[in-house]
LUMVEX-425933 format. One record per residue (C-alpha): residue number from 1; x, y, z; residue in three letters. Coordinates in steps of 0.25 Angstrom, whole numbers, padded with zeros to 4 digits. Each point is the difference from the previous one (the first is absolute). Layout:
{k NUM&X X&Y Y&Z Z&r ALA}
...
This chain:
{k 1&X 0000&Y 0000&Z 0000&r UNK}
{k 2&X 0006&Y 0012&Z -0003&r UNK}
{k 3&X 0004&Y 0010&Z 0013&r UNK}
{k 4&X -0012&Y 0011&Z 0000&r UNK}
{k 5&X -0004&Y 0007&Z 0012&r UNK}
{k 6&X -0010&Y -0006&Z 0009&r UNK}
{k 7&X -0011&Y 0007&Z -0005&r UNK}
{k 8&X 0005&Y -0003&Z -0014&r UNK}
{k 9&X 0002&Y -0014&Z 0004&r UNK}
{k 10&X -0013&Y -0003&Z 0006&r UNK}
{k 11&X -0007&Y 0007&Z -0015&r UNK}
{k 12&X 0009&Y -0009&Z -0008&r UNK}
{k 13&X -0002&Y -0013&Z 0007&r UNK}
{k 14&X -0014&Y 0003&Z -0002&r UNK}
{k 15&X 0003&Y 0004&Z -0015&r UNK}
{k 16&X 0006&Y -0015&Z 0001&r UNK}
{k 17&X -0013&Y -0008&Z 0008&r UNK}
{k 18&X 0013&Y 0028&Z 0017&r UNK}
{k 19&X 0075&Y 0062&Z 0073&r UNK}
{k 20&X 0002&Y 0005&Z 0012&r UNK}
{k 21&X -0011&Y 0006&Z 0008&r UNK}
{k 22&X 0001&Y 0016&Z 0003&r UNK}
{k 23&X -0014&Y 0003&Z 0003&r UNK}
{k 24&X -0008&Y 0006&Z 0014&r UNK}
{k 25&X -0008&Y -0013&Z 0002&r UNK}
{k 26&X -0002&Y -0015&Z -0004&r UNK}
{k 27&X -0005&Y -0007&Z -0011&r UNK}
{k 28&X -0014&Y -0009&Z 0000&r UNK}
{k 29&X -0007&Y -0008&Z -0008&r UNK}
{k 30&X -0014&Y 0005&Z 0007&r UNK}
{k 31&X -0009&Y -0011&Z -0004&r UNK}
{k 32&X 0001&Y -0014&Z -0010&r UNK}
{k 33&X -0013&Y -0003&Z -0006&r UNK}
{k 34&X -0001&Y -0014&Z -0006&r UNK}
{k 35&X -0010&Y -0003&Z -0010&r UNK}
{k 36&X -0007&Y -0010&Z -0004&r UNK}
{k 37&X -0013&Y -0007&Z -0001&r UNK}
{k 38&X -0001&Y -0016&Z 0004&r UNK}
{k 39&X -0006&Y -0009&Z -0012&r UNK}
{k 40&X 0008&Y 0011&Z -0009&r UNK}
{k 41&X 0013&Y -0001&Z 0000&r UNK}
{k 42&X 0009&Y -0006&Z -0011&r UNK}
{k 43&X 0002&Y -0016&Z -0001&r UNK}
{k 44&X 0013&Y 0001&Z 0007&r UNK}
{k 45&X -0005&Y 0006&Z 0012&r UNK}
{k 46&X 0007&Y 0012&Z 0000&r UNK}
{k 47&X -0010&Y 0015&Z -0001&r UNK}
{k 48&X 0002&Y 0005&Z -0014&r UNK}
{k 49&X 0009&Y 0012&Z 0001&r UNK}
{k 50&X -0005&Y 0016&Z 0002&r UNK}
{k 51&X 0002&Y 0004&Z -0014&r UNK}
{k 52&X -0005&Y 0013&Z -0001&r UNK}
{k 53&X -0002&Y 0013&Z 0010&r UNK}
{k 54&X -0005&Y 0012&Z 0002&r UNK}
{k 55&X -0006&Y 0010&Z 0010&r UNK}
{k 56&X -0012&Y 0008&Z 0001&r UNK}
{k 57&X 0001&Y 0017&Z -0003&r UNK}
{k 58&X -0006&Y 0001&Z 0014&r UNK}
{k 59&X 0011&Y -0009&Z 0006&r UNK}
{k 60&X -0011&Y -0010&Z 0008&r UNK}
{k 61&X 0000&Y -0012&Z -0010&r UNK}
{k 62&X 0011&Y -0009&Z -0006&r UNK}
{k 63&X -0004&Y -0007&Z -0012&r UNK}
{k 64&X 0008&Y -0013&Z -0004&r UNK}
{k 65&X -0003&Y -0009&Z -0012&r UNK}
{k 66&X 0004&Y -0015&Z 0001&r UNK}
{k 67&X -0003&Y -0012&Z -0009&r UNK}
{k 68&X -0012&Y -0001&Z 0011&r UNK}
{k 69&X -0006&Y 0014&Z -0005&r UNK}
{k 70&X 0000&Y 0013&Z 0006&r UNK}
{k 71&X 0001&Y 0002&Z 0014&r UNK}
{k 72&X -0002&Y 0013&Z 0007&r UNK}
{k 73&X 0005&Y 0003&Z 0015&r UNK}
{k 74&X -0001&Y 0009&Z 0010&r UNK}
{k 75&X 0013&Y 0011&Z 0001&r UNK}
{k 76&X 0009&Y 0001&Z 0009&r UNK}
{k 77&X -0006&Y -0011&Z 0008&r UNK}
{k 78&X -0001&Y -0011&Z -0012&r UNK}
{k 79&X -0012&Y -0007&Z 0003&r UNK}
{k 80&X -0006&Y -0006&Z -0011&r UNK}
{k 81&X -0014&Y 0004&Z -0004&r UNK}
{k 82&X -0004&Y -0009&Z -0012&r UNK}
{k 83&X 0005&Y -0006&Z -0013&r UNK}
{k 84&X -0006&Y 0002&Z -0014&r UNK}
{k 85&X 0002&Y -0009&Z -0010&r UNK}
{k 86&X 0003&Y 0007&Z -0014&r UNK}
{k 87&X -0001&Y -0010&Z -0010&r UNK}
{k 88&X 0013&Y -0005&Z -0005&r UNK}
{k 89&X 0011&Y -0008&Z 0006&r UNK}
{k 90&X 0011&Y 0012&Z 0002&r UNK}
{k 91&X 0001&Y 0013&Z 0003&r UNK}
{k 92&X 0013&Y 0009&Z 0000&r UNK}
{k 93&X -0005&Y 0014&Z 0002&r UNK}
{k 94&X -0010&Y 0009&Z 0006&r UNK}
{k 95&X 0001&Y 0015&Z -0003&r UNK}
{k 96&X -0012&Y 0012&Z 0006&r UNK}
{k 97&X -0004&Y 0009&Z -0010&r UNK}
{k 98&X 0005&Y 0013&Z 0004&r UNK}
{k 99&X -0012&Y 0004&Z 0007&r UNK}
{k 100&X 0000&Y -0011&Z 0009&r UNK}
{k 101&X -0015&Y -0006&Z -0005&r UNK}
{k 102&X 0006&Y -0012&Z -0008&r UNK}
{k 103&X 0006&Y -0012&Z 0000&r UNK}
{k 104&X 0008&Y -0005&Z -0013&r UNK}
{k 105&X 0004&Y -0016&Z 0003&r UNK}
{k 106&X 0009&Y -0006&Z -0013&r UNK}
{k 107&X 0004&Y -0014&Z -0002&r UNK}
{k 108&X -0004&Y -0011&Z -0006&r UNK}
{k 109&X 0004&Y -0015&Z -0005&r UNK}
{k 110&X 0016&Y -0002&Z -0002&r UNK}
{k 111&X 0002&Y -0003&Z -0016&r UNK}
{k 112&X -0014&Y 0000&Z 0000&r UNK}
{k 113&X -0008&Y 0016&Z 0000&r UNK}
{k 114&X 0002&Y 0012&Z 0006&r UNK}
{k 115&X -0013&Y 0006&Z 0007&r UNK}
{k 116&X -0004&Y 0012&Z 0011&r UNK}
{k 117&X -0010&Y 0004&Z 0008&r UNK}
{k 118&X -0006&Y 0014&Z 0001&r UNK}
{k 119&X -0008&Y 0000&Z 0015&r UNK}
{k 120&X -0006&Y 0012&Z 0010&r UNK}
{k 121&X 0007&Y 0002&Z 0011&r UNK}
{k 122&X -0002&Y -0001&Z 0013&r UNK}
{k 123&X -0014&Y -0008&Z -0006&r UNK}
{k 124&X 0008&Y -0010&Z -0009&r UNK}
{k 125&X -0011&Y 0001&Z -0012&r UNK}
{k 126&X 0004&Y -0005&Z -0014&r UNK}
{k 127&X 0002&Y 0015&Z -0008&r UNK}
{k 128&X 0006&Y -0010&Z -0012&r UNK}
{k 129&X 0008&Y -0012&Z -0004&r UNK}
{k 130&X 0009&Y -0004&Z -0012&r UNK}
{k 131&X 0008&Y -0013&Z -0004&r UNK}
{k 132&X 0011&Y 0008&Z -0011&r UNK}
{k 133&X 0013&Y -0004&Z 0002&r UNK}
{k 134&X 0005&Y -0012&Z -0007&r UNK}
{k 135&X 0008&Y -0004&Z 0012&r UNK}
{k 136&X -0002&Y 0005&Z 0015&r UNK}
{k 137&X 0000&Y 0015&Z 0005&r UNK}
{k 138&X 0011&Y 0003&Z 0009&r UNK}
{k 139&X -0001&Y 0014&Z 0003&r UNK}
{k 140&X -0010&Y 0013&Z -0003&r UNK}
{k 141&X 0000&Y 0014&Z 0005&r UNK}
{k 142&X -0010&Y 0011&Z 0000&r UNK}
{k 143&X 0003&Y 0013&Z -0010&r UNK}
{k 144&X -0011&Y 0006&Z 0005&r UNK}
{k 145&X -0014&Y -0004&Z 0005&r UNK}
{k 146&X -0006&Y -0004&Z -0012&r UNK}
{k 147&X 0012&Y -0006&Z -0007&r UNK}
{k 148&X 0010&Y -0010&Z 0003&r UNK}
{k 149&X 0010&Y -0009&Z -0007&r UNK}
{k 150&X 0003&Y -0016&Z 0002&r UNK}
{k 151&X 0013&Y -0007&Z -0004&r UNK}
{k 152&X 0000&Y -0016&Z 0000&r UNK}
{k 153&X 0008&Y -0014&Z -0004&r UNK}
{k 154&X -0002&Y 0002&Z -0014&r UNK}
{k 155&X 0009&Y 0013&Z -0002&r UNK}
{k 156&X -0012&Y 0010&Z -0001&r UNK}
{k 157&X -0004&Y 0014&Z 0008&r UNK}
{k 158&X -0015&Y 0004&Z -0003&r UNK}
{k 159&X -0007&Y 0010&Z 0003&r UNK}
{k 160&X -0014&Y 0001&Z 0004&r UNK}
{k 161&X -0010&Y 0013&Z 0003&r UNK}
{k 162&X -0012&Y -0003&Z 0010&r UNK}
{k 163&X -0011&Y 0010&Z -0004&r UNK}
{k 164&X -0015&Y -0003&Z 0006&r UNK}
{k 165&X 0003&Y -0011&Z 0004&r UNK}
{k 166&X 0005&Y -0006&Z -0011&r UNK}
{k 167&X 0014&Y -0002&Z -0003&r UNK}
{k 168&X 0006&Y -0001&Z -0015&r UNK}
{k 169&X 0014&Y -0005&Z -0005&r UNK}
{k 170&X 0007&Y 0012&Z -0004&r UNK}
{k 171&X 0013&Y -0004&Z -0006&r UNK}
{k 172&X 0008&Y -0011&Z -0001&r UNK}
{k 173&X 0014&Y 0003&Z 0003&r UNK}
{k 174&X 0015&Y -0011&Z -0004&r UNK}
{k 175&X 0013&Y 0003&Z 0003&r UNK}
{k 176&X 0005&Y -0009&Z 0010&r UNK}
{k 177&X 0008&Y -0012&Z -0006&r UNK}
{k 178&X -0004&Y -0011&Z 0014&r UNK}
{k 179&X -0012&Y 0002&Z 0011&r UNK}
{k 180&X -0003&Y 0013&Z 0005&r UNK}
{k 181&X 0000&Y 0000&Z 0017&r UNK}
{k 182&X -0002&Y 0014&Z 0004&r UNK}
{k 183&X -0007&Y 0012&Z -0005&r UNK}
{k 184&X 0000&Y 0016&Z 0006&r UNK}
{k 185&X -0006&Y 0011&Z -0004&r UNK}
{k 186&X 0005&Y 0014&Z 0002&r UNK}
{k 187&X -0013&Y 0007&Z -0003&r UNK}
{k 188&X 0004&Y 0015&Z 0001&r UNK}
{k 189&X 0010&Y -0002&Z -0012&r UNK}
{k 190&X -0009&Y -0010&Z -0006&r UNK}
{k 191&X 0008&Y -0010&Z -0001&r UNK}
{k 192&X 0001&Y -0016&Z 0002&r UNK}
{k 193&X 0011&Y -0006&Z 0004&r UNK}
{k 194&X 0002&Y -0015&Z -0001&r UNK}
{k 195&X 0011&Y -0012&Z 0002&r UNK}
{k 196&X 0001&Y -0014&Z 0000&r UNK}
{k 197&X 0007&Y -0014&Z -0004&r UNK}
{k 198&X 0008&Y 0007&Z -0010&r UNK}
{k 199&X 0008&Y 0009&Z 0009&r UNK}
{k 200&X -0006&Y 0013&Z -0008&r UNK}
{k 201&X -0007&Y 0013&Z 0006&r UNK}
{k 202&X -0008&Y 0006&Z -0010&r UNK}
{k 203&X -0008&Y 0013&Z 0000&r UNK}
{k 204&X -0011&Y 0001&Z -0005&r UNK}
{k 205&X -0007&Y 0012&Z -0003&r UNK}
{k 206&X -0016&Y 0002&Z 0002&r UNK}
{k 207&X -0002&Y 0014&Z -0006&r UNK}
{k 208&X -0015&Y 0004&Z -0003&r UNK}
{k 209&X -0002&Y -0012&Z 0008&r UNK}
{k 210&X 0004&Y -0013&Z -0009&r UNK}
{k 211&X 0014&Y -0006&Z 0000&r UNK}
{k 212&X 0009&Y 0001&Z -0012&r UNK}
{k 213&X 0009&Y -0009&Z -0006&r UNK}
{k 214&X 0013&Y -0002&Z 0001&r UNK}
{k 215&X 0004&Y 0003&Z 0013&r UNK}
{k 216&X 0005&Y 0016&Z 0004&r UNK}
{k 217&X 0015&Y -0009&Z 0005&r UNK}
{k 218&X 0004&Y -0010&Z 0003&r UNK}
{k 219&X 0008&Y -0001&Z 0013&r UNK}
{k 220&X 0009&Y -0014&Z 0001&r UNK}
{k 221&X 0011&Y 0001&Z 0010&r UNK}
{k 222&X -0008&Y -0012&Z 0008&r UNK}
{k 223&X 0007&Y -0014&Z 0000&r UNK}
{k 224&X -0010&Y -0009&Z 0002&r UNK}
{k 225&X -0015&Y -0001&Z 0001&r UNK}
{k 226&X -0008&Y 0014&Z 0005&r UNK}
{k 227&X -0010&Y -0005&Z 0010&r UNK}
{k 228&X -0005&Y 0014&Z 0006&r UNK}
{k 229&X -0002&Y 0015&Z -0002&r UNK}
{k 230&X -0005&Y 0012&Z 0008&r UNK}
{k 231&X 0000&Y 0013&Z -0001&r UNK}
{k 232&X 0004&Y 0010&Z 0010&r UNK}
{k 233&X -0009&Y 0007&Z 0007&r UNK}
{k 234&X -0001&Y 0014&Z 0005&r UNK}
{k 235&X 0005&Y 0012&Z -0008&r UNK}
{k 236&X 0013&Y 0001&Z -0009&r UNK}
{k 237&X 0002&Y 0007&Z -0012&r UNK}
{k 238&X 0005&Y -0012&Z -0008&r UNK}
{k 239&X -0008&Y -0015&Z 0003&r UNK}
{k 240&X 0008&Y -0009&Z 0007&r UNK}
{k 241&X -0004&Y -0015&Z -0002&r UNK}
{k 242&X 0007&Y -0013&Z 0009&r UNK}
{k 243&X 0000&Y -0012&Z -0009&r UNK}
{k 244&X 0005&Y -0013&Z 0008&r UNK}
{k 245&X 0006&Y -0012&Z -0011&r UNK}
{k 246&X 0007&Y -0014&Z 0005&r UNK}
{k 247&X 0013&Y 0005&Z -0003&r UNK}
{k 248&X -0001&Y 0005&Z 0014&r UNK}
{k 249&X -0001&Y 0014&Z -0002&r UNK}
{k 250&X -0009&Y 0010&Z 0000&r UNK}
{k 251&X 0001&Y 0012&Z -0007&r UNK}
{k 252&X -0007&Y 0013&Z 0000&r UNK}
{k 253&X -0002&Y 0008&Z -0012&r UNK}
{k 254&X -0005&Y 0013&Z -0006&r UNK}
{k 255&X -0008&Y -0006&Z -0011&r UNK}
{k 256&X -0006&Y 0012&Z -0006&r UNK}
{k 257&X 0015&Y 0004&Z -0005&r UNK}
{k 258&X 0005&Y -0015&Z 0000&r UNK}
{k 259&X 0010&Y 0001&Z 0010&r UNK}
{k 260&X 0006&Y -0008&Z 0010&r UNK}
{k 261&X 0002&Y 0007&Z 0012&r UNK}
{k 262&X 0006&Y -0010&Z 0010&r UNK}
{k 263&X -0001&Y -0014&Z 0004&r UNK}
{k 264&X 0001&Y -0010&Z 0013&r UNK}
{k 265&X 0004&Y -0014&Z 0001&r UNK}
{k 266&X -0005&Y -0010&Z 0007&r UNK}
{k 267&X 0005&Y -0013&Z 0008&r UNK}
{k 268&X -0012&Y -0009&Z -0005&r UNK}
{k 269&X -0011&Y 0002&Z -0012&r UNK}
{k 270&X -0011&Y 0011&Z 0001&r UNK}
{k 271&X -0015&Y -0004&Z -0001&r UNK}
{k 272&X -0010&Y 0010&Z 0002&r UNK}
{k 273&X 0005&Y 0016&Z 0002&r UNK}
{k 274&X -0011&Y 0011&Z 0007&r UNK}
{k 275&X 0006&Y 0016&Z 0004&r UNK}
{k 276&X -0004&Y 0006&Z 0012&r UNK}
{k 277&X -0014&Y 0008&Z -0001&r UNK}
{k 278&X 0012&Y 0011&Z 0004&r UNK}
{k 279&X 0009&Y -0005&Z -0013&r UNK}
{k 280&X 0012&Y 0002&Z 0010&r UNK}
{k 281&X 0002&Y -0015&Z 0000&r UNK}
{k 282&X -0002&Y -0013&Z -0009&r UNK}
{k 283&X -0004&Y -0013&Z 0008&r UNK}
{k 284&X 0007&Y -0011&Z -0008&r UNK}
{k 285&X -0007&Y -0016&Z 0001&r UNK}
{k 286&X 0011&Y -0010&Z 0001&r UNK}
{k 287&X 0002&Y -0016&Z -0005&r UNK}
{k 288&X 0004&Y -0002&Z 0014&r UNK}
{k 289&X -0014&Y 0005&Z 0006&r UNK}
{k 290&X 0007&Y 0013&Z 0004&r UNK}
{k 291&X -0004&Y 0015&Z -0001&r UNK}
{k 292&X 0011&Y 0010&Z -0005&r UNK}
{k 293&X -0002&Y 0015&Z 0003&r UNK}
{k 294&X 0008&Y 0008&Z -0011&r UNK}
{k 295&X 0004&Y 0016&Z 0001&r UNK}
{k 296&X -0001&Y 0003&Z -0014&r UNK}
{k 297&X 0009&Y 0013&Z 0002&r UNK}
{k 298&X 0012&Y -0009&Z 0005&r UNK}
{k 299&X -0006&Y -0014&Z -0006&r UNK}
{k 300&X 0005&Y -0006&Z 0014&r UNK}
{k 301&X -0008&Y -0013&Z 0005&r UNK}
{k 302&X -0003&Y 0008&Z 0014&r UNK}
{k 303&X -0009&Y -0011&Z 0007&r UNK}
{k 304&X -0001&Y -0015&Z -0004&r UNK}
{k 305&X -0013&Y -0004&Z 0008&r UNK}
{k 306&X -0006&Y -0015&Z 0001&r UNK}
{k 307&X -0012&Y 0000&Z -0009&r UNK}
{k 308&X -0005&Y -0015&Z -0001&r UNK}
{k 309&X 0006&Y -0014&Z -0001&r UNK}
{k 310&X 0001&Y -0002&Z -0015&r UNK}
{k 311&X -0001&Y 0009&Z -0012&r UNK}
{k 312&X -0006&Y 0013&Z 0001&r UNK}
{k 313&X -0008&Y 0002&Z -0013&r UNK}
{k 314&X -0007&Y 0013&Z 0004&r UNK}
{k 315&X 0003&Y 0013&Z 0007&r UNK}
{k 316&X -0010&Y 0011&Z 0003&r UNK}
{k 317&X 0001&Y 0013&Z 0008&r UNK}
{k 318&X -0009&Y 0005&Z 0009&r UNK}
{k 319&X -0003&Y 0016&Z 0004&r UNK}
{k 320&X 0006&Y -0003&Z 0016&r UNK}
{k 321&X 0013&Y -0002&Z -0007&r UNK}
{k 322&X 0000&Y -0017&Z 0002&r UNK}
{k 323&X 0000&Y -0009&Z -0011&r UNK}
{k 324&X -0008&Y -0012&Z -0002&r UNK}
{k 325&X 0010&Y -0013&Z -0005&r UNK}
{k 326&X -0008&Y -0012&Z -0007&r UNK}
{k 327&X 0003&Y -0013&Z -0007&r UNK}
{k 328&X 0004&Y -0016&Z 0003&r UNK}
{k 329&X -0009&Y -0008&Z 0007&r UNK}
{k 330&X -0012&Y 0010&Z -0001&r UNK}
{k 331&X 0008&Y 0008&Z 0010&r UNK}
{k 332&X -0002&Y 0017&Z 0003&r UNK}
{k 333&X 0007&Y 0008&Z 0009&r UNK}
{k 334&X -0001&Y 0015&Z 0006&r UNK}
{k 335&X 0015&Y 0005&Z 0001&r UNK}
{k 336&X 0003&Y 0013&Z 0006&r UNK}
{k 337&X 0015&Y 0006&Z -0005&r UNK}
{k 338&X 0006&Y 0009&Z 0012&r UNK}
{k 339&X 0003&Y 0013&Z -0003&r UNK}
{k 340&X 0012&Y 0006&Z -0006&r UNK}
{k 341&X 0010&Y 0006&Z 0008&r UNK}
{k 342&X 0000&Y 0019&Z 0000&r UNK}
């Protein structure tokens, strides 16, 4: 099997059948939650892995996506509140419209279709469903709250507009050589950003709201297998991007004039990347079930933090500044990063 990260991993196999501390206080995992529901768990025994996460705009609700559907819980205390079933056999992402009032799930069959599901939120209400990719959907983001785009298995971005309740295919959009894995909009310049199997960042541009072909740039100084983007939030007058690859980097960016700005390495492969709701730090999932807190300035791994036993497949961040860690075994955990030293 060729050496992709966890995340990347975990999606192929199912493709196949997927520092010193200086800080003022300690580190603490603040709560584990295992999920998993008796009479649904894979042949082998083992809970199916968390392979998707995300948490609400008003930071009381974490949403989690496994082979066993949907499952929302309560934030910070992570008790689970129920589980909806979506229809097909994998999910790999879940993304809020902007405005917070719905819920895109994308996933799908492996080798098999690609397929999304458009739902209200918090009342979970089908808005609208599609099967469209030839293979399944890894990644979608949000351009808006009536547009979004989905990139799958089968090489493909496309992009979709909800209007009425109703959602049509807008365009169909190739470039990627392998799989695309991870999609990011970066609404305000209109753009879309995507990365993948091929190694290959690519820019897409979305003006007058449909994305062109070819690609803006292409930005290639990845080594292996891009697994994860995110845009840094807060205000800067260029975009800066974190994009996390199994060649144990990750590397932040300034898509928008194709630089590379700086890069950190890493002891083990990345997974899953989320900044602080702040952008002052980048939380970095690990192979090893281990949480890396990242200064972007200094690119220095300032805190490694237990996470969970096993890979971490996903990483989120929530408004009090923790993070919530997810993957192997069904398992999810609250982890609160100390402060920085002045």
């Amino acid at each position: 099997m060729n050496r992709f990260t966890s995340t990347t991993r975990f999606r192929w196999m199912c493709a196949q059948q997927p520092i010193v501390c200086r800080f003022r206080r300690s580190v603490v995992t603040a709560a584990v939650l295992m999920l998993g529901t008796i009479g649904l768990t894979q042949s082998h025994g083992a809970e199916p892995p968390i392979t998707a996460l995300t948490i609400s705009a008003d930071d009381t609700t974490l949403v989690a996506g496994s082979q066993l559907g949907v499952h929302v819980i309560s934030w910070p205390e992570l008790t689970p509140a129920l589980v909806r079933e979506v229809g097909f056999p994998q999910i790999h992402d879940l993304k809020f419209s902007p405005n917070g009032r719905q819920l895109l799930i994308v996933g799908g069959a492996a080798a098999e279709y690609g397929e999304w599901k458009l739902v209200s939120w918090p009342g979970f209400e089908v808005i609208a469903t599609r099967t469209s990719h030839r293979d399944v959907i890894h990644s979608a983001a949000w351009l808006s709250d009536d547009l979004f785009v989905t990139g799958a298995a089968d090489h493909d971005l496309i992009q979709w507009r909800l209007s009425d309740g109703e959602v049509e295919e807008v365009r169909v959009v190739h470039g990627h050589s392998r799989r695309v894995l991870c999609i990011e909009s970066i609404s305000e310049q209109n753009l879309v950003v995507s990365a993948g199997i091929d190694q290959v960042l690519r820019v897409w541009s979305g003006k007058q709201g449909i994305l062109s072909e070819p690609p803006l740039r292409n930005l290639d100084n990845h080594t292996g297998a891009v697994c994860d983007l995110v845009v840094r939030p807060g205000g800067h007058a260029i975009v800066y991007l974190a994009s996390a690859s199994v060649d144990r980097t990750v590397r932040f960016w300034q898509p928008t004039i194709g630089r590379l700005v700086r890069f950190a390495r890493l002891p083990v492969e990345p997974t899953s990347i989320a900044w602080s709701r702040d952008g002052e730090r980048l939380a970095v999932g690990g192979s090893d079930g281990k949480l890396r807190i990242i200064n972007p300035n200094t690119v220095e791994i300032e805190q490694t933090l237990d996470g969970i036993e096993g890979w971490i497949y996903e990483v989120a961040a929530a408004g009090d500044g923790s993070f919530a860690v997810a993957g192997a075994g069904g398992a999810i955990a609250r982890v609160i990063a100390a402060e920085p030293s002045k």
